[in-house]
C-alpha positions as CSV (number, residue, x, y, z in Angstrom):
1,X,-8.1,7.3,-1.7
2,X,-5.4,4.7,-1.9
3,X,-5.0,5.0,1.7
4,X,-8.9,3.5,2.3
5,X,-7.9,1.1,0.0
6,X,-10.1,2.4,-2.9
7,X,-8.6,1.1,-7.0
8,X,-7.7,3.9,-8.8
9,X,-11.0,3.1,-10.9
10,X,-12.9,4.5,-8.0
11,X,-10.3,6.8,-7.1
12,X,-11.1,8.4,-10.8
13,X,-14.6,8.9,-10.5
14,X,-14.5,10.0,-6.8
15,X,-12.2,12.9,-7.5
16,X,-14.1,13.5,-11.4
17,X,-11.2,12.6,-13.5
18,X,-11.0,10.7,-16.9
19,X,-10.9,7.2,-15.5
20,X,-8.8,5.9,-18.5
21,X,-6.3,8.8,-18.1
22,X,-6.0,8.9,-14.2
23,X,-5.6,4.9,-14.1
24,X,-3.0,5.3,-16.7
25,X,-1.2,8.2,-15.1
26,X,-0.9,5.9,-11.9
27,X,0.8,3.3,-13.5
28,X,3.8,5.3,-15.1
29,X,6.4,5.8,-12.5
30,X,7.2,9.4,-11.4
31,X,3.9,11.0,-12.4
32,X,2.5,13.1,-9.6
33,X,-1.0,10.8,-9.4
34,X,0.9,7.6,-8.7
35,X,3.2,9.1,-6.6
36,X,0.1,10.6,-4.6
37,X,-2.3,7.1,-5.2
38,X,1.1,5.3,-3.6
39,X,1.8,7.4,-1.1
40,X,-1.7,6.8,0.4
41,X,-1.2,3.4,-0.5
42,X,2.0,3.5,1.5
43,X,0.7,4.8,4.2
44,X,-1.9,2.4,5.1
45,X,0.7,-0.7,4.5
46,X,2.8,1.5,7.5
47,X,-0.5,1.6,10.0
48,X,-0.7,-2.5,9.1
49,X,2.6,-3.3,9.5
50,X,2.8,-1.3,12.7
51,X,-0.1,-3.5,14.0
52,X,1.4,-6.3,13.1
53,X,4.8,-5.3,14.9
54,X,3.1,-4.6,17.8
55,X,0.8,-7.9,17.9
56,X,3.8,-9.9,16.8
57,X,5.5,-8.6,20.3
58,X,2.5,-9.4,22.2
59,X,2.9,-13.1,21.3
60,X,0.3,-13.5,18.5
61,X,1.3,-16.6,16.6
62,X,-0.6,-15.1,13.8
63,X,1.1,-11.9,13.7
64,X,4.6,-13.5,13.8
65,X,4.3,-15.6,11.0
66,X,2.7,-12.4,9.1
67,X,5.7,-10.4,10.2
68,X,8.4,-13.4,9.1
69,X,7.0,-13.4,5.6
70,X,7.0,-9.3,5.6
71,X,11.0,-9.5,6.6
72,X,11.3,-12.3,4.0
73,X,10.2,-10.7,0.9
74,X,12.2,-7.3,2.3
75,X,14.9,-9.4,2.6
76,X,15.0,-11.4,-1.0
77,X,14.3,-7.7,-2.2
78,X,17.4,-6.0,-0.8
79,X,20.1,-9.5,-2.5
């Protein structure tokens, strides 16, 4: 649900879990429901970023400033 960018509030009551349990299970690392909220999560940042790529190569001002702060904060994440 992550991936149609749905909180885990909503996420809860769409698949019929606790909501207080499910929200808390997706924010302690390692537990299988974050790792499946983020993955969905993950993979709708990778169609955006795509995009943005792609428009970024096409010459959209927009996009290239989008994609310069994108490298920056990988960048300042890596030192």
């Amino acid at each position: 649900m992550a991936y149609r960018l749905f909180t885990p509030e909503l996420t809860a009551i769409n698949i019929e879990a606790d909501e207080i349990e499910f929200c808390e299970a997706v924010s302690i690392p390692g537990t299988p429901a974050r790792n499946a909220y983020y993955k969905g999560f993950i993979r709708q940042q990778t169609e955006l970023r795509e995009s943005i790529i792609k428009s970024a190569g096409n010459g959209s001002n927009p996009a290239q400033q989008q994609l310069l702060s994108l490298m920056n904060v990988l960048q300042s994440s890596l030192t």
